[in-house]
Backbone as JSON, one array per atom type, in Angstrom:
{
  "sequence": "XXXXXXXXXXXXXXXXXXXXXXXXXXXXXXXXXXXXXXXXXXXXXXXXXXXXXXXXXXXXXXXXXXXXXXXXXXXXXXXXXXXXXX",
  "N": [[0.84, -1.18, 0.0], [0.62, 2.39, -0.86], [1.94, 4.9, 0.5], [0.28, 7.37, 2.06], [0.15, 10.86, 1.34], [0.24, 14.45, 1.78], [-0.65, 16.68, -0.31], [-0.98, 14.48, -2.7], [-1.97, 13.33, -5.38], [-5.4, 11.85, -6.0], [-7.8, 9.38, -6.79], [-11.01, 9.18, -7.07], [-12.7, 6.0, -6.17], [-14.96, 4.7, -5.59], [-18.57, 5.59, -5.2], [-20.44, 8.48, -5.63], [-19.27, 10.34, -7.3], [-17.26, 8.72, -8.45], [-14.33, 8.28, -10.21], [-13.34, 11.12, -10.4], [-10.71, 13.61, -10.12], [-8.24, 14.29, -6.98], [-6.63, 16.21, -5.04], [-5.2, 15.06, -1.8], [-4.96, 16.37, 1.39], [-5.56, 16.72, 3.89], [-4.95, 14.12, 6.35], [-5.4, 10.11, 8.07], [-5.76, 7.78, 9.84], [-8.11, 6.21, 8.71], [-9.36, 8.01, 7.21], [-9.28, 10.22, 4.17], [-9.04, 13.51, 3.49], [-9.76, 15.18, 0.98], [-9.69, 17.76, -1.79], [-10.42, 19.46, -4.56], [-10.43, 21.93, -5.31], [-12.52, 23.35, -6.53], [-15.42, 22.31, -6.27], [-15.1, 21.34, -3.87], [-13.8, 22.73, -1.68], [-10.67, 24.36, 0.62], [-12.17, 24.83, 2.73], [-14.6, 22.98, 2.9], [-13.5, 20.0, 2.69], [-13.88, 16.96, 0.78], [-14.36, 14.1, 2.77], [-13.27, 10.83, 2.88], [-12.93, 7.52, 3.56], [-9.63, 5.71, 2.87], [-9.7, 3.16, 1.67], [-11.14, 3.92, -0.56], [-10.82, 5.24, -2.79], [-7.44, 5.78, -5.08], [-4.27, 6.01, -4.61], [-1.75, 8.21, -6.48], [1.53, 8.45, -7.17], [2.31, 10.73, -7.37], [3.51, 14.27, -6.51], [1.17, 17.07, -6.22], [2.42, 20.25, -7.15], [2.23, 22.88, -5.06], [2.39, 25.82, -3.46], [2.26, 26.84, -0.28], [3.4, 28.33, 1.29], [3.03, 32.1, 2.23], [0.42, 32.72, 0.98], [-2.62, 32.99, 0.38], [-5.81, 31.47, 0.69], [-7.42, 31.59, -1.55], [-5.58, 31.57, -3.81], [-4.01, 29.34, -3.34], [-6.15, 27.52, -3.63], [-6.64, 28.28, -6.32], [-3.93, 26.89, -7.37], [-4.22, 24.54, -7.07], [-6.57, 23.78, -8.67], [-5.21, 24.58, -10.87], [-3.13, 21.94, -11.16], [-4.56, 19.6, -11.08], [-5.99, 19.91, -13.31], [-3.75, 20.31, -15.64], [-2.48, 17.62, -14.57], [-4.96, 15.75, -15.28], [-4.89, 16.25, -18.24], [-2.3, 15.13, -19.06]],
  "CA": [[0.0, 0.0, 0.0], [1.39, 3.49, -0.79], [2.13, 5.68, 2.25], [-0.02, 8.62, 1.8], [1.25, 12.36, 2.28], [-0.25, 15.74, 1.72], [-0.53, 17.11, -1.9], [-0.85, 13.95, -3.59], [-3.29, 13.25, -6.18], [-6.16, 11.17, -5.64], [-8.79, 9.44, -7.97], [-12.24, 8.41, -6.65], [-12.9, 4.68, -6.62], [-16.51, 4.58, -5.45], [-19.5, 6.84, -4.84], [-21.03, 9.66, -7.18], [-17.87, 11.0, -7.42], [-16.35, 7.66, -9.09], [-13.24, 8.83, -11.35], [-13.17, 12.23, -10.18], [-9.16, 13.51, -9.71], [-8.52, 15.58, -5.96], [-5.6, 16.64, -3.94], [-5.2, 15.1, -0.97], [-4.87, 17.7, 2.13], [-5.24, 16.08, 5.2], [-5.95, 12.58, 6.57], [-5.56, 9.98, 9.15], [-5.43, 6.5, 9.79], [-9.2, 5.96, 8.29], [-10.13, 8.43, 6.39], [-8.29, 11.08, 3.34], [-9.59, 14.79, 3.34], [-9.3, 15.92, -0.24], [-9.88, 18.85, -2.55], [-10.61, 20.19, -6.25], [-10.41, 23.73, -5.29], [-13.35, 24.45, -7.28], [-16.54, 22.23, -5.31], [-14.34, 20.73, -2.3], [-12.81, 23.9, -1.49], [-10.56, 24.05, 1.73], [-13.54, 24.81, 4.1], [-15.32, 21.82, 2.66], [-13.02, 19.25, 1.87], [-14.66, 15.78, 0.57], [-14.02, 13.1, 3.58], [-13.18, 9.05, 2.1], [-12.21, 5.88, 3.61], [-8.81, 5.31, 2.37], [-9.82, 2.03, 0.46], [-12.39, 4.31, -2.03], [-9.23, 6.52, -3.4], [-6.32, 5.02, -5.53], [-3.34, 7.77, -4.89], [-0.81, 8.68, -7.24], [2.71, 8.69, -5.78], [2.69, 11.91, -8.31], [2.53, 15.18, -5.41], [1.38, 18.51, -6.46], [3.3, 21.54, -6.88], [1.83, 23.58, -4.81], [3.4, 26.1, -2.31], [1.27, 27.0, 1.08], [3.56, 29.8, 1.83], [2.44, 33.55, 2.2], [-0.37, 32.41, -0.27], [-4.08, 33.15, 0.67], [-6.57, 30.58, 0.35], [-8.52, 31.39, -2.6], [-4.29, 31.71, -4.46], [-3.95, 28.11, -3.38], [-7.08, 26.57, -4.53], [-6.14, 27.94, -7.98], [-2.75, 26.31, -8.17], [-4.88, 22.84, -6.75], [-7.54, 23.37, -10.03], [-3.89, 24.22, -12.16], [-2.46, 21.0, -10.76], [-5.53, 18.86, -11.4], [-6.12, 20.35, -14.83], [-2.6, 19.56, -16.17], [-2.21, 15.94, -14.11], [-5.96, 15.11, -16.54], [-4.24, 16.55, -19.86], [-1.21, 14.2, -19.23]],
  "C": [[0.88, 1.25, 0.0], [0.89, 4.69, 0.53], [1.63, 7.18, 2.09], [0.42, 9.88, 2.45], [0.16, 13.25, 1.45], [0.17, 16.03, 0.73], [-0.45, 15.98, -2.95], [-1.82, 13.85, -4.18], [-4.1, 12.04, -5.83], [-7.48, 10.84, -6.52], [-9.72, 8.61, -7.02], [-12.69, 7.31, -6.8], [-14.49, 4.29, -6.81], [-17.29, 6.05, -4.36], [-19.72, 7.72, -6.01], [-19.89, 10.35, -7.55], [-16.6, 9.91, -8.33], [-15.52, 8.48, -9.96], [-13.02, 10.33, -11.26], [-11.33, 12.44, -9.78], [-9.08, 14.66, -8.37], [-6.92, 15.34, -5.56], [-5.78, 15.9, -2.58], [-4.8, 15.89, 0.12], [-4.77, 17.45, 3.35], [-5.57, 14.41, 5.09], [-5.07, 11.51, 7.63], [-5.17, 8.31, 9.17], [-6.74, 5.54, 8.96], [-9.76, 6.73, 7.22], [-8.94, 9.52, 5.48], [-9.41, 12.04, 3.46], [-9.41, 15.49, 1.92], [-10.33, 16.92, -0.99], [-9.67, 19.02, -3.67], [-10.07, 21.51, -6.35], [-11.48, 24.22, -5.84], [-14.82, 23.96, -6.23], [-16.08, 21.98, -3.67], [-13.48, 21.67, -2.27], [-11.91, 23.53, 0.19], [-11.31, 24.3, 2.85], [-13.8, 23.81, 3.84], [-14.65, 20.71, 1.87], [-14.12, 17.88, 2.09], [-13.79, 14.91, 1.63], [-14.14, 11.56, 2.79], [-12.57, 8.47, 2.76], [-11.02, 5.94, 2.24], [-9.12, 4.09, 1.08], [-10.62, 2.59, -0.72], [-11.46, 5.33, -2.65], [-8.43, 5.34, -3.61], [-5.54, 6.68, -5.35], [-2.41, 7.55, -5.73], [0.15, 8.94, -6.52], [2.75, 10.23, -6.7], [2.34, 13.35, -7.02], [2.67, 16.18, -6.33], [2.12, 19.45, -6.2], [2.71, 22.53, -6.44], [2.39, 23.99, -3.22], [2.16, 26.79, -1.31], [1.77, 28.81, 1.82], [3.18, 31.04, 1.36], [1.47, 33.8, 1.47], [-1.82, 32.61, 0.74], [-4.76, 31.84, 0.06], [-6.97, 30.53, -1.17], [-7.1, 31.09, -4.14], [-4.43, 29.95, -4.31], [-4.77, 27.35, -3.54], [-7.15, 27.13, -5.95], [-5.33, 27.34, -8.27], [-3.5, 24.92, -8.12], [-5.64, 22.75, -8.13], [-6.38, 23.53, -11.18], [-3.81, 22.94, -12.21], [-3.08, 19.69, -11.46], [-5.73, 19.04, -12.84], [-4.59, 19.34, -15.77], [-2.39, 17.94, -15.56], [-3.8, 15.48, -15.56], [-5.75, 15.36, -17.68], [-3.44, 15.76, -20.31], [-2.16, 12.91, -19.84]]
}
């Protein structure tokens, strides 16, 4: 099993959300906290059981410092954009 970390990508296995691509952001021993930036913003990130997410060892480039929220959920919808073009 890959050892999840903060900023990696994340594809939806099951639920209405199947095949959807997110950021992971936080998470735990049970569950991943991830984000789009555009509906799962960081107020409302989407909560998942680890087993309903496949992650990508691939992490986003995205920097946290001196950056305002609404700055860093654009680089997360960059990130996401270009990772689904590849």
């Amino acid at each position: 099993m890959v050892q999840i970390e903060k900023g990696m990508f994340a594809r939806s296995l099951a639920g209405h959300d199947k095949g959807q691509l997110y950021v992971v952001w936080e998470y735990d021993e049970t569950y991943v906290y991830l984000t789009d930036g555009r509906i799962r913003t960081l107020d409302r990130l989407k909560k998942k059981k680890r087993k309903h997410v496949q992650v990508s060892r691939e992490i986003a480039q995205i920097s946290e410092q001196c950056q305002t929220q609404s700055v860093i959920e654009m680089e997360i919808r960059k990130a996401i954009k270009v990772k689904e073009d590849k």
